[in-house]
N, CA, C and O atoms as CSV, one atom per row, in Angstrom:
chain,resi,resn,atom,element,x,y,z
A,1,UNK,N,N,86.455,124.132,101.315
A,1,UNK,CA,C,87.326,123.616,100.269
A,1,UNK,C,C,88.074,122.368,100.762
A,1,UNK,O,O,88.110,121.389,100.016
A,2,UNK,N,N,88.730,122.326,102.075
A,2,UNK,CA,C,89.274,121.164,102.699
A,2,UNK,C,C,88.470,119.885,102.810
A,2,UNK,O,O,88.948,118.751,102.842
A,3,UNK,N,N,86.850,120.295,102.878
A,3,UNK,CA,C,85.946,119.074,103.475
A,3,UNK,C,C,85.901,118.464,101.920
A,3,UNK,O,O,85.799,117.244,101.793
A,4,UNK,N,N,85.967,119.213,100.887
A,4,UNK,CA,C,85.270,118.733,99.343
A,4,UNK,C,C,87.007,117.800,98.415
A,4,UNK,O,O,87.060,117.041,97.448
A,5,UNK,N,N,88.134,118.372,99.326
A,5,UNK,CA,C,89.294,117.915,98.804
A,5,UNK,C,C,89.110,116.266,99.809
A,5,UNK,O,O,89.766,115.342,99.327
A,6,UNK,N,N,88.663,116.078,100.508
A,6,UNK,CA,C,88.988,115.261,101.822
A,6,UNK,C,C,87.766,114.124,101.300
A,6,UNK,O,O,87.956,112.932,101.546
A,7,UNK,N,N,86.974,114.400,100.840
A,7,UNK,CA,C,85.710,113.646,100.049
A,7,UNK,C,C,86.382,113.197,98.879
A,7,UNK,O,O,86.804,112.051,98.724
A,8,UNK,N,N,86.445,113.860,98.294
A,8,UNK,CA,C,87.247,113.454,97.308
A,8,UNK,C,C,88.498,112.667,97.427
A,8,UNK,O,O,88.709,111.759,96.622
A,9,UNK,N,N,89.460,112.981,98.498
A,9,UNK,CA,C,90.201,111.940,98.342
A,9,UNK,C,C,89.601,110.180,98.721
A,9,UNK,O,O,89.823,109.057,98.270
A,10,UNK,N,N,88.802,110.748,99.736
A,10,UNK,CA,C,88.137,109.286,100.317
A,10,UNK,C,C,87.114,108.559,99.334
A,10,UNK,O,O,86.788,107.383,99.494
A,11,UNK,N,N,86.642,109.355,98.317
A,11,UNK,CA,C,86.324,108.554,97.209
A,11,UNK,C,C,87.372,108.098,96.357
A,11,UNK,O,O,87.119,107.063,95.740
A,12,UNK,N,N,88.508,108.630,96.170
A,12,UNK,CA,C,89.934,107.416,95.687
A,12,UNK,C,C,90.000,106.550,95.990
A,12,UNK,O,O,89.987,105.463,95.413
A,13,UNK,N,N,90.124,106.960,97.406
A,13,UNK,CA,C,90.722,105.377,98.225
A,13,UNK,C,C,89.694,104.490,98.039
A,13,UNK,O,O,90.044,103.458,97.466
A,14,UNK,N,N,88.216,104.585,98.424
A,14,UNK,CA,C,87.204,103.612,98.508
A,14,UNK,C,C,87.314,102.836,97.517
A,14,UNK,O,O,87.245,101.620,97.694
A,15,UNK,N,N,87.620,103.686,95.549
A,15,UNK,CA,C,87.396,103.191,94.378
A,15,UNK,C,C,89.154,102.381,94.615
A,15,UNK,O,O,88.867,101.229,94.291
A,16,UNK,N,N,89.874,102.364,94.782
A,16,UNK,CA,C,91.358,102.162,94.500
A,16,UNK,C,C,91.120,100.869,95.817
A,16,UNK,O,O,92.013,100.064,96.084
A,17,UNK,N,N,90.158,100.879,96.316
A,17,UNK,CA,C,90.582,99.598,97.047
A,17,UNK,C,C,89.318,98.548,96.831
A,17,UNK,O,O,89.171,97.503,97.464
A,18,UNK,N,N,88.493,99.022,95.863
A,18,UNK,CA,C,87.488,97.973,95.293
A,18,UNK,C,C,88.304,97.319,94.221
A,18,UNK,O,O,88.349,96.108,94.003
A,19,UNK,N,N,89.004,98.354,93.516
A,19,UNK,CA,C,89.688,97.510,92.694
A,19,UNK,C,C,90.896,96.740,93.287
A,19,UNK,O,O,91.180,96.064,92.298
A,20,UNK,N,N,91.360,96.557,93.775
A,20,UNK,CA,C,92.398,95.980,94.768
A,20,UNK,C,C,91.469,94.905,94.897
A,20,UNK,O,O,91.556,94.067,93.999
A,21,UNK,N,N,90.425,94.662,95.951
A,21,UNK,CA,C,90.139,93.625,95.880
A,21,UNK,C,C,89.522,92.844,94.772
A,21,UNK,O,O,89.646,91.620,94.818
A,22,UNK,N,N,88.858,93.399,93.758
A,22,UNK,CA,C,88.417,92.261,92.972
A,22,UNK,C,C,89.821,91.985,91.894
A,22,UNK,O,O,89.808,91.140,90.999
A,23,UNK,N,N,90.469,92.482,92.065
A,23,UNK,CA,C,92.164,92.134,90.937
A,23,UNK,C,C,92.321,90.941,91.728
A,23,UNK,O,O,92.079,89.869,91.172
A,24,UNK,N,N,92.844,90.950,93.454
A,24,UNK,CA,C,93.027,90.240,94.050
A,24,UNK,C,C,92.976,89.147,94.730
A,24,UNK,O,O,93.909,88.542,95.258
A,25,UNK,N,N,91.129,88.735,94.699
A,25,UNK,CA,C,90.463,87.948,95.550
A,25,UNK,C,C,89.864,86.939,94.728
A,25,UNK,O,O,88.780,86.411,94.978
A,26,UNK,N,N,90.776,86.616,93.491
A,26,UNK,CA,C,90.484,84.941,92.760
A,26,UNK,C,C,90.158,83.800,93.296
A,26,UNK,O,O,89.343,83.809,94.217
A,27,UNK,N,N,90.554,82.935,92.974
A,27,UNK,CA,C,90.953,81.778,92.954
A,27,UNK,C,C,91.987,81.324,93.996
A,27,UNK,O,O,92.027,82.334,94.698
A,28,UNK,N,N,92.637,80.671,94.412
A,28,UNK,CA,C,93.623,80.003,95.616
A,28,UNK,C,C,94.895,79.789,94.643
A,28,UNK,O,O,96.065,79.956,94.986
A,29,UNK,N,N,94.457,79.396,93.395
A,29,UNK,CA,C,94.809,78.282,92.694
A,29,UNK,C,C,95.122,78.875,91.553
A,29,UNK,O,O,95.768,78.255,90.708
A,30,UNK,N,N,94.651,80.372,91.315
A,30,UNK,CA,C,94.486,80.942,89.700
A,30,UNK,C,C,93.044,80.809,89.296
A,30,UNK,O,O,92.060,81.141,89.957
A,31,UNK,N,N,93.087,80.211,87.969
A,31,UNK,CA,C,92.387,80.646,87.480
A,31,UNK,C,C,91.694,78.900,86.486
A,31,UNK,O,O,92.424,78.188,85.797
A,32,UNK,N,N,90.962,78.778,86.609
A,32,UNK,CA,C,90.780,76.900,85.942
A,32,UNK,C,C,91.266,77.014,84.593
A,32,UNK,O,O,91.072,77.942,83.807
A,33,UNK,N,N,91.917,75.962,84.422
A,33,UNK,CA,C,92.237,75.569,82.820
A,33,UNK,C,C,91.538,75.628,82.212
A,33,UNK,O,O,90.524,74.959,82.412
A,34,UNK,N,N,91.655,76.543,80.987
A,34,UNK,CA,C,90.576,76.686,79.819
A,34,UNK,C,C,90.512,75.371,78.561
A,34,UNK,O,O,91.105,75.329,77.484
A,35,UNK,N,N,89.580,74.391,79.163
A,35,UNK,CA,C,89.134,73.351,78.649
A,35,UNK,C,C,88.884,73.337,76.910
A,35,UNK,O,O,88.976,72.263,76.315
A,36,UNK,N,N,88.599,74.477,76.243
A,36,UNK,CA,C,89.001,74.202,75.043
A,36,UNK,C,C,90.310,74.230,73.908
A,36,UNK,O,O,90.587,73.780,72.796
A,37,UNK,N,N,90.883,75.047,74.948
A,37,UNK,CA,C,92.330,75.085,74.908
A,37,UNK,C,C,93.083,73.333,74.502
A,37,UNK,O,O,93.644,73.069,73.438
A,38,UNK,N,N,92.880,72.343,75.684
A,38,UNK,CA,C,93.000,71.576,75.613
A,38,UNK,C,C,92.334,70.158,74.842
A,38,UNK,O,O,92.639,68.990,75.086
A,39,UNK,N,N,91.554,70.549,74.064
A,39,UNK,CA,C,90.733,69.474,73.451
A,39,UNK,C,C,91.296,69.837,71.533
A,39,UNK,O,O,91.462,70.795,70.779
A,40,UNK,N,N,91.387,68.497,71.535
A,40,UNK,CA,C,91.591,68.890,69.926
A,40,UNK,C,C,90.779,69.219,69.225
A,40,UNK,O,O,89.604,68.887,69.384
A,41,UNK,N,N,91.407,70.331,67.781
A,41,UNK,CA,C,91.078,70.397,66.785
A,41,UNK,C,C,89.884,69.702,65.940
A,41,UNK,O,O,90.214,68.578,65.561
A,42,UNK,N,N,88.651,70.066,65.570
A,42,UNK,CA,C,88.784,69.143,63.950
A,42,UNK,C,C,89.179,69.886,62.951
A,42,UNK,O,O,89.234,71.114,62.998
A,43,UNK,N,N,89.403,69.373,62.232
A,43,UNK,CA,C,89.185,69.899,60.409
A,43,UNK,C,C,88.061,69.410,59.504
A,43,UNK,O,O,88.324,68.516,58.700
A,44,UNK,N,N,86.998,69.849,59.557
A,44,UNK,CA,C,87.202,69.585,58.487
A,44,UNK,C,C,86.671,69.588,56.733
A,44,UNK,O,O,87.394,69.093,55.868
């Protein structure tokens, strides 16, 4: 029961620190300006 609780926790951690890094391991800088954001509008 200890070895299957102990697996189990070490599959937390493994998953809880994949996500850690990909949340974490962007850009320097963020994230690039979203270029249509910045371009005007038409109408029309």
């Amino acid at each position: 029961m200890l070895l299957i609780l102990l697996e189990a926790f070490g599959a937390l951690l493994l998953l809880l620190v994949i996500v850690w890094w990909t949340m974490f391991s962007g850009r320097r800088r963020g994230e690039r300006p979203d270029e249509t954001a910045d371009a005007p509008r038409r109408e029309d």
